[in-house]
C-alpha positions in Angstrom: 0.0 0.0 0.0 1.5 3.2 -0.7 0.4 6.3 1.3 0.7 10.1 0.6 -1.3 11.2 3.7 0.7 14.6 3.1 -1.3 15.3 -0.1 -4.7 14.3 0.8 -4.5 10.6 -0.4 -4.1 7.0 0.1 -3.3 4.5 -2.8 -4.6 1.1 -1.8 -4.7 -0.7 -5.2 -3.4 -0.4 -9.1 -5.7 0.6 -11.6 -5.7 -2.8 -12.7 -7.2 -5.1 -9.8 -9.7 -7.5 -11.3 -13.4 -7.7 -12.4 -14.8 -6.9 -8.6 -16.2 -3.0 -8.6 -14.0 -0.3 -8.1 -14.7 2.2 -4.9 -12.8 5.1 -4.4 -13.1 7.0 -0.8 -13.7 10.2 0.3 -13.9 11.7 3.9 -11.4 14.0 6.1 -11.8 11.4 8.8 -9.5 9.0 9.0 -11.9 6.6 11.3 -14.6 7.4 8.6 -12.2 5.8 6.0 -11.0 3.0 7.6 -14.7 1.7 8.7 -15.4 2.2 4.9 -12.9 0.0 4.0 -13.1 -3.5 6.7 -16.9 -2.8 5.3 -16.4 -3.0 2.0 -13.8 -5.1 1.4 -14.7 -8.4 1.2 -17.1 -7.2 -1.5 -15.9 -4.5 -3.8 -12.2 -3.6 -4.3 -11.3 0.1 -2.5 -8.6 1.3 -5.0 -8.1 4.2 -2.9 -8.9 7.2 0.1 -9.0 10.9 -0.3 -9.2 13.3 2.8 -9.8 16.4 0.9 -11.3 17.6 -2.5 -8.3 17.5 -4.7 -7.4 14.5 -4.1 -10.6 13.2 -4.6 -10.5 15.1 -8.0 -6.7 13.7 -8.5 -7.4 9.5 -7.6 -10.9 9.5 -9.6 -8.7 10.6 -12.7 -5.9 8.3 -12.1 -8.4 5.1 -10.8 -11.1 5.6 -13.1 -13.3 4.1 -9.9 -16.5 2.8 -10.8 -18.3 4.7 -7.8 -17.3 7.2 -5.3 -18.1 7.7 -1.9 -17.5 11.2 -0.5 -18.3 13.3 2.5 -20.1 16.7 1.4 -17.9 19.3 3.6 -14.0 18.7 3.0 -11.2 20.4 3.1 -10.3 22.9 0.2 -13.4 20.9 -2.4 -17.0 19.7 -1.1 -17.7 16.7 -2.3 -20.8 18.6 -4.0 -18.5 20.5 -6.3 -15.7 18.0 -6.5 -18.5 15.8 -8.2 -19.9 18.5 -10.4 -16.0 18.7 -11.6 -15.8 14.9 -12.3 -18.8 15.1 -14.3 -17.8 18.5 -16.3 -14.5 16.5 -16.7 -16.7 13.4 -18.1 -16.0 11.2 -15.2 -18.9 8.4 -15.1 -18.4 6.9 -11.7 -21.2 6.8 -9.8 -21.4 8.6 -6.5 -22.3 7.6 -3.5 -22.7 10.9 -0.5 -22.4 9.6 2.9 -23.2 12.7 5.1 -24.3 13.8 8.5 -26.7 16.4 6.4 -30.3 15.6 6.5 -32.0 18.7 4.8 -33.6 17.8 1.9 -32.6 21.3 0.1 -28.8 19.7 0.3 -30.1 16.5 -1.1 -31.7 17.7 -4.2 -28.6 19.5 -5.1 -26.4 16.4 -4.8 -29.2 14.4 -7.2 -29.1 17.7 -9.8 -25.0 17.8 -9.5 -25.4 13.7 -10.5 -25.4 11.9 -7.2 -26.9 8.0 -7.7 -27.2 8.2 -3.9 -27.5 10.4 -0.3 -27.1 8.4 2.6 -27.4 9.5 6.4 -24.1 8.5 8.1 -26.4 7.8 10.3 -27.6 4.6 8.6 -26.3 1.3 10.3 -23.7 -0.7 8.3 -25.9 -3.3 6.6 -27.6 -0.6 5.4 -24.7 1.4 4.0 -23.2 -1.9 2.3 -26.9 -2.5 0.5 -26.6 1.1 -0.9 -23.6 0.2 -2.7 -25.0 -3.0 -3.9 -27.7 -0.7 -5.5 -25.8 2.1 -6.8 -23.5 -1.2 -8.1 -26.3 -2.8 -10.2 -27.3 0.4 -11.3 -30.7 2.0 -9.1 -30.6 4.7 -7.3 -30.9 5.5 -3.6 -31.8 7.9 -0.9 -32.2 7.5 3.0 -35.6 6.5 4.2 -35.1 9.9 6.8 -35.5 11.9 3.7 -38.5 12.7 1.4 -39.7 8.9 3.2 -36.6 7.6 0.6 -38.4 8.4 -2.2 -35.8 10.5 -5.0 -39.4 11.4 -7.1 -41.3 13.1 -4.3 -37.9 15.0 -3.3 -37.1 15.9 -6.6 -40.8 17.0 -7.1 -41.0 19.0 -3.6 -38.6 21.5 -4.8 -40.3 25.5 -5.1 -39.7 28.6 -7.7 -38.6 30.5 -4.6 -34.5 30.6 -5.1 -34.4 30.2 -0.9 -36.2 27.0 -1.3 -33.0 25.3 -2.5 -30.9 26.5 0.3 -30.5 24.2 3.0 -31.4 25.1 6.8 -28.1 25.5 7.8 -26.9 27.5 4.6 -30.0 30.3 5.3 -28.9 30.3 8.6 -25.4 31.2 7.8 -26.5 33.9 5.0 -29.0 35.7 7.4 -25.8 35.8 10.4 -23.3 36.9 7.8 -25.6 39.4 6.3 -26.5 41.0 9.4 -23.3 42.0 10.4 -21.4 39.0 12.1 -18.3 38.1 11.4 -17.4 34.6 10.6 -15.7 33.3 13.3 -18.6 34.7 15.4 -21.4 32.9 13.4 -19.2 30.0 14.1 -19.1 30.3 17.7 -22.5 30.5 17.9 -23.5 27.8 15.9 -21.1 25.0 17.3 -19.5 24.7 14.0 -15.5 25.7 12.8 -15.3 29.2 10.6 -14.5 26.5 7.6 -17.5 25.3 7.6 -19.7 28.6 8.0 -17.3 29.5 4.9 -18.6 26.2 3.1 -22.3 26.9 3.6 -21.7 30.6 2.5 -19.9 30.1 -0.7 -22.2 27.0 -1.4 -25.3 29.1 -0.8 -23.9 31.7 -3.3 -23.4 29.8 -5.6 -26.9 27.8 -5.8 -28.0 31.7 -5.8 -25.9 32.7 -8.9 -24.1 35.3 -6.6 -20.5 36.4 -7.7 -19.5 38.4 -4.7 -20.4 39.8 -1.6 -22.4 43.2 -2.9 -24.6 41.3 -4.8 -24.7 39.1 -1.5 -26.2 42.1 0.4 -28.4 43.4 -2.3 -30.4 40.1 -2.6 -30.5 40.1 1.4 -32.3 43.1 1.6 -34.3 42.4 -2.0 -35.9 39.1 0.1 -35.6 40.5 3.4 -32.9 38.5 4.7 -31.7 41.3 6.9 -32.8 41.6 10.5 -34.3 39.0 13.4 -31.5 36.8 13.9 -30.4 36.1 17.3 -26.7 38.2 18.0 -26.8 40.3 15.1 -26.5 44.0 15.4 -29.7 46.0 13.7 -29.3 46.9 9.8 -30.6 50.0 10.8 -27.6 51.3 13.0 -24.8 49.5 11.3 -24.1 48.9 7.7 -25.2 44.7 6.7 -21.8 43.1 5.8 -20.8 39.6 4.2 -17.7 37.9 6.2 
């Protein structure tokens, strides 16, 4: 096995390792990965591990991996875009997002950026190792928490309104940011780390179509973002501002 922990990746196979299917991993947990792998195993062949987003981009080149299973937050590329880039790039492995985030809003957007499945990390192992199974033989699959499992009635829930398709968490973030908190504040206060708020924000821009942080603050106050959130100062005596 050859590791290169110091670039985000570990190489556990050759391209060339037999008929069995090909699974590439992606999480910045280390226990995450492992429990991936004695799982998987004695079923499917794991040609490799990625801790963060470029090497995720980097070992689905090089593997050619028939699916992929990522994490959704990541160090320097989301799983969410790091997918959207294999599939610009005309990468066909399936993928497979394994994610503490429950919010439907986050699910559709992995199913529109190409996702086969969303699971809950959550779900027990059995459950996890059936997934694969499916997304192997070619169905799709989301958690049974979400939309009752059902991929058409998620899809079909979705609404014109451009906040609909933010998750909770990403509004959340917007509405601090906009108000006047700085980042590491909004962190503080929502028991997350300043990468993360920094995730949501630039995640919730882009589902938005919002270049920078002036046209940020000028669809805040266009859909009345501004104003009512717990800790932020009043729009009224000091001027709205985007971390």
């Amino acid at each position: 096995m050859s590791d290169q922990a110091n670039s985000g990746s570990t190489l556990t196979a050759p391209v060339n390792v037999g008929s069995r299917c090909r699974v590439l991993l992606a999480d910045d947990h280390e226990l995450v990965l492992d429990m991936l792998r004695n799982l998987l195993e004695p079923e499917f062949d794991v040609v490799g591990a990625a801790t963060d987003g470029s090497a995720l981009l980097r070992l689905a080149q090089e593997l050619r991996p028939d699916i992929i299973i990522a994490d959704m937050i990541m160090p320097d590329v989301g799983g969410l875009d790091a997918g959207k880039t294999l599939r610009a790039n005309g990468n066909t492995a399936k993928l497979v997002y394994l994610t503490q985030e429950t919010d439907p809003a986050v699910a559709v957007q992995a199913f529109h950026a190409g996702a086969a499945a969303y699971v809950s990390k959550a779900s027990p192992a059995a459950e996890v190792l059936r997934v694969i199974r499916c997304v192997a033989a070619g169905e799709r699959y989301l958690s049974p928490t979400i939309a009752g499992g059902n991929i058409e009635t998620l899809l079909a829930g979705q609404s014109a309104d451009p906040l609909r398709q933010l998750s909770r968490r990403e509004l959340e973030v917007l509405k601090l940011l906009v108000s006047g908190m700085p980042m590491k504040a909004v962190a503080r206060g929502l028991g997350i780390t300043a990468r993360t708020v920094a995730f949501h924000k630039y995640r919730a821009m882009e589902q938005l179509g919002l270049r920078n942080n002036p046209e940020l603050i000028n669809f805040a106050v266009r859909h009345r973002l501004l104003g009512g959130v717990w800790g932020a100062p009043s729009p009224r005596t000091e001027r709205p501002q985007a971390a």
